[in-house]
N, C-alpha and C positions, 0 to 999 in steps of 0.2 A: 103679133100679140098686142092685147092692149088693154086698157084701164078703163072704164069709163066713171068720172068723175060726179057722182051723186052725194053729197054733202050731207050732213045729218046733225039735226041740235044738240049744243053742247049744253049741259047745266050748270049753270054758275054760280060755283060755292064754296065758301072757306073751309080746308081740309085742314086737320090738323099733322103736325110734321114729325114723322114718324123718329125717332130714336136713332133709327140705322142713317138715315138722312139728316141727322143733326152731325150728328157722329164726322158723317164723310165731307160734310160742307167747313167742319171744323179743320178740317187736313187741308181742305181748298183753302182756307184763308190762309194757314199757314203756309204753303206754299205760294200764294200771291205775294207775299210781305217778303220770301225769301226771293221772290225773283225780282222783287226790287232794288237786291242787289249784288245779286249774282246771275253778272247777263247769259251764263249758260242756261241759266231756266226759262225758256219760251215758252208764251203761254198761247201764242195766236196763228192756230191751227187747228183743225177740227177736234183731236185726239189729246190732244198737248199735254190734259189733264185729265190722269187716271187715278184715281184716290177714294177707296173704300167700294160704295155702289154707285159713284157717279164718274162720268166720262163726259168729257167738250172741250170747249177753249175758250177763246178770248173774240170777240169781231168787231175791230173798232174801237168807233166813236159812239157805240146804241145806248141809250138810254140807260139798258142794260142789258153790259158788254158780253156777259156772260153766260156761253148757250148750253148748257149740262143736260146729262139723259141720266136720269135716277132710274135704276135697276131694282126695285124692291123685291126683297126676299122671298122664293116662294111664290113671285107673280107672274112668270112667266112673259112670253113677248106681250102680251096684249096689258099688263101691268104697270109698266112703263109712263114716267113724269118727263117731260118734256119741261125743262125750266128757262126762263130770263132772267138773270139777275144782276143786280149792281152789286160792287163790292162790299157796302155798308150793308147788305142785304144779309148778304154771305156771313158774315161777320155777327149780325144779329143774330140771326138761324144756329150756326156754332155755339154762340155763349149763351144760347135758349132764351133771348131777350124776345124775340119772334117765334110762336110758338104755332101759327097758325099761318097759312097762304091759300090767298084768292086763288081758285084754278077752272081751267073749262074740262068740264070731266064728261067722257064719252056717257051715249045714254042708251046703250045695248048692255045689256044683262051679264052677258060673256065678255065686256071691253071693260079694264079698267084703266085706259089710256087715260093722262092729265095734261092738259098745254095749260101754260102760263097767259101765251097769247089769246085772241079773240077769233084771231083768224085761224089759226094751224088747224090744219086735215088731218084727221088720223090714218095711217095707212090701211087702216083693217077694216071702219067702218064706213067712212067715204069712197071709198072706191070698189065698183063693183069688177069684175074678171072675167073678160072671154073665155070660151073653153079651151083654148090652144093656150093664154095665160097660166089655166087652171093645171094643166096636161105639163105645162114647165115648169111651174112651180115643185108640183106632184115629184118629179123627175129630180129635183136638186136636194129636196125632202130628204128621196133614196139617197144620192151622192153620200150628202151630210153622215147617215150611219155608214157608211164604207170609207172616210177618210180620219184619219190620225194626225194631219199636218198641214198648215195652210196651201203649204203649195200642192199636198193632191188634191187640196179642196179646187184651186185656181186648175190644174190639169185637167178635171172633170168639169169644170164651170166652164174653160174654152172650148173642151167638146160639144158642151153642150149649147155653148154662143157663139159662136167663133167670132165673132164681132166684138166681142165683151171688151170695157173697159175699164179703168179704176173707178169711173163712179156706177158703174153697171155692175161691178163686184160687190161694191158696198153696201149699194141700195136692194141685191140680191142675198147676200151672205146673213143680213142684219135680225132680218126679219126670224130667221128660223131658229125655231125652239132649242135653246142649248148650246148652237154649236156653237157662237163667241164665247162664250162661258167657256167652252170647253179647251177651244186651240185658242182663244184670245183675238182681239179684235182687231182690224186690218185700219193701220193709216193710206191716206192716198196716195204715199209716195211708194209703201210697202207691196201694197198691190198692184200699181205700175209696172214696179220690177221684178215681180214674181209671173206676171203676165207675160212682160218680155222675153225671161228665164224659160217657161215651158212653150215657148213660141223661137227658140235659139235664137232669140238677140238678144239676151242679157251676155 
């Protein structure tokens, strides 16, 4: 199977910041200030942070540390904001001080993907799919209506990979319409051991 990587221009434009995403970045800050002091709350990990429509973590020392995937209501996978943010950023956007963000916004009809950055690829409109990609995909599609729980999801994904690994699950599972929504979304550590589990080494 394979990808082949064709790139496509983004359009660069201040969007304004929707209500549902002021909302959830308001929870994030809250939760940054509480984990400053209370070291049970870890924030530096892909997942760490799940609060309203948005999901990420912490990475670092960047610019800005903070890498969230905004879920917008109603938009399905290809709707999806891709963000960087610094804390003061966070913080702004919550108290509606920031009402507006620069973004590179896909420029397919059908995409309404958003990176913060200049460089980010969109999964959908950058990369083009062999037909044995197309033909697996198609197949995990089916899976997705026939399971109830992560781990049939993982019992049917190593049939269908038997090589799969936690970031072969995630970079697989993510994409498809619904179904994190529906069973909720897999950390790296989760999907490790659910892989081990239907493979009898957990």
């Amino acid at each position: 199977m394979a990808r082949r990587f064709v790139p496509k221009p983004k359009e660069r434009r201040k969007v304004p910041i929707p209500a549902e995403l002021r909302d959830s970045l308001r929870e994030v800050f809250e939760l940054i200030q509480q984990a400053k002091h209370d070291p049970d709350i870890v924030l530096d990990y892909d997942d760490a942070i799940q609060v309203g429509a948005v999901c990420g973590g912490r990475y670092g020392k960047k610019p800005r540390p903070f890498v969230l995937t905004y879920f917008p209501e109603g938009e399905g996978k290809r709707g999806r904001w891709y963000l960087t943010l610094h804390r003061t950023e966070i913080e702004d956007i919550g108290d509606g001080r920031m009402t507006e963000i620069t973004m590179f916004c896909c420029s397919s009809p059908d995409c309404h993907c958003k990176f913060r950055e200049e460089k980010e690829n969109c999964f959908f409109c950058d990369y083009e799919d062999d037909a044995e990609t197309r033909d697996f995909q198609a197949r995990l599609e089916a899976l997705a209506k026939t399971v109830n729980t992560k781990e049939e999801w993982i019992a049917g994904y190593v049939r269908e990979k038997p090589d799969a690994t936690a970031a072969s699950v995630i970079g697989d599972y993510n994409p498809i319409e619904g179904l994190g929504e529906r069973l909720g979304w897999f950390s790296f550590s989760e999907a490790e051991s659910l892989i081990a589990k239907v493979r009898g080494q957990g």
